[in-house]
C-alpha positions in Angstrom: 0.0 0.0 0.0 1.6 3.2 -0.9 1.4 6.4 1.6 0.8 8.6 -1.6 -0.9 9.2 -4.7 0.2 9.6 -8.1 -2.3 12.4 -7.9 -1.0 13.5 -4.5 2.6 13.7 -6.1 1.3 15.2 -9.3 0.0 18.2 -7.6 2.7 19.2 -5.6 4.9 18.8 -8.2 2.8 21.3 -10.5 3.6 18.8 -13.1 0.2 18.3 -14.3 0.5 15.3 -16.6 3.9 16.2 -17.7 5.1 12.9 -16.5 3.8 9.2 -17.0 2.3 7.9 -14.1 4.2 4.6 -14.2 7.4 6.8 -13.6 5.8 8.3 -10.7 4.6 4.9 -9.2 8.0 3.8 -9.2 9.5 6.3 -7.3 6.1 6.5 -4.9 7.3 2.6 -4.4 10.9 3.3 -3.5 10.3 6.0 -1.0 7.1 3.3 0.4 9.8 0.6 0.7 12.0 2.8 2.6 9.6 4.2 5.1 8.1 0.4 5.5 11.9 -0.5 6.5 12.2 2.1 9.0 8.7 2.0 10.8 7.1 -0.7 13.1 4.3 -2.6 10.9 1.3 -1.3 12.9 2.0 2.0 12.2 2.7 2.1 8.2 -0.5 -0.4 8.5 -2.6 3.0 10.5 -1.0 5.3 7.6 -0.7 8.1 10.6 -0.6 11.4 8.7 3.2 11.9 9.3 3.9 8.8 7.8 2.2 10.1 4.5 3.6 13.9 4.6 7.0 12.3 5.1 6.5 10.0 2.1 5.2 13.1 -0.1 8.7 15.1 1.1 10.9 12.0 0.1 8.8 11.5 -3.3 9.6 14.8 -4.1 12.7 14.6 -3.1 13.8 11.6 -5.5 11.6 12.6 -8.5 14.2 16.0 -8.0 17.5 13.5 -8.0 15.9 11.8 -11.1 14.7 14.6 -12.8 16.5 18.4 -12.5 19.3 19.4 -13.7 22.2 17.8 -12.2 20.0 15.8 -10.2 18.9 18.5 -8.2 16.2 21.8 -8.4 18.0 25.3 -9.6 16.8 28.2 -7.3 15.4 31.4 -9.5 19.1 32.4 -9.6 20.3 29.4 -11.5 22.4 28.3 -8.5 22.0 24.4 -7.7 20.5 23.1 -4.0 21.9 20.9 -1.9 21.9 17.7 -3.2 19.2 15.7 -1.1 18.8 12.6 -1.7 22.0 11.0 -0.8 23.0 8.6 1.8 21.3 10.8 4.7 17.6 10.0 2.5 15.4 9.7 5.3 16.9 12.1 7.7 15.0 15.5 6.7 11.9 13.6 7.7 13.2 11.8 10.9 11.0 14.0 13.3 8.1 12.9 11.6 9.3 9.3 11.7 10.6 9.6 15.2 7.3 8.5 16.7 6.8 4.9 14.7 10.6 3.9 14.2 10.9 0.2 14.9 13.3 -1.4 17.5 16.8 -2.1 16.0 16.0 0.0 13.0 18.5 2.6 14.7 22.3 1.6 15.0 25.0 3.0 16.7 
C-alpha cells in the first residue's frame, strides 16, 4: 500500500500530466519501501498522517534527483541546491518518523 498518490505527487509537483504515471509509481514505491523498512508494521498499516507527509517530502525529493538538472532543483538564480537525496535519504523527515521507528531500525 503506498502512503501517496500519483495524484498527491502530481500536484505538488505542479507537473500536471507532464510525467507518465508509471514513472511516478515507481518512485512513490521506492520511498514506500523505505519508510516500511524504518517504521514498526502497525504504524505504516494506520497510515498516521506523518507517515504520509514524510512519504510526499521523500517523493519529491527523488523525483528532484531523477529529474532536475544535475540531479537537483535550480533556485530562480540558476544556483543548484543541496543535493538531497543521498545517503542521509530519510533524515529530513526523521521527526516525523521519530514517533513509529521500529526497534533495531537505529544503529550505533
Amino acid at each position: 500500500m503506498a502512503l501517496v498518490t500519483v495524484e498527491e505527487l502530481k500536484t505538488s509537483l505542479g507537473i500536471g500530466n507532464l510525467y507518465a504515471d508509471p514513472m511516478l509509481e515507481k518512485v512513490i514505491d521506492a520511498v514506500t519501501d523505505v519508510i516500511e523498512g524504518l517504521v514498526t508494521e502497525e504504524s505504516f498499516d494506520a497510515e498516521p498522517a506523518a507517515l504520509k507527509e514524510a512519504a510526499l517530502i521523500l517523493s519529491i525529493d527523488l523525483f528532484q534527483a531523477q529529474n532536475a538538472a544535475g540531479g537537483q532543483q535550480a533556485a530562480l538564480d540558476f544556483n543548484p541546491g543541496p543535493y538531497r537525496a543521498g545517503r542521509n535519504f530519510s533524515s529530513r523527515v526523521a521527526g516525523l518518523l521519530a514517533n513509529y521507528y521500529k526497534e533495531g531500525s537505529w544503529v550505533g
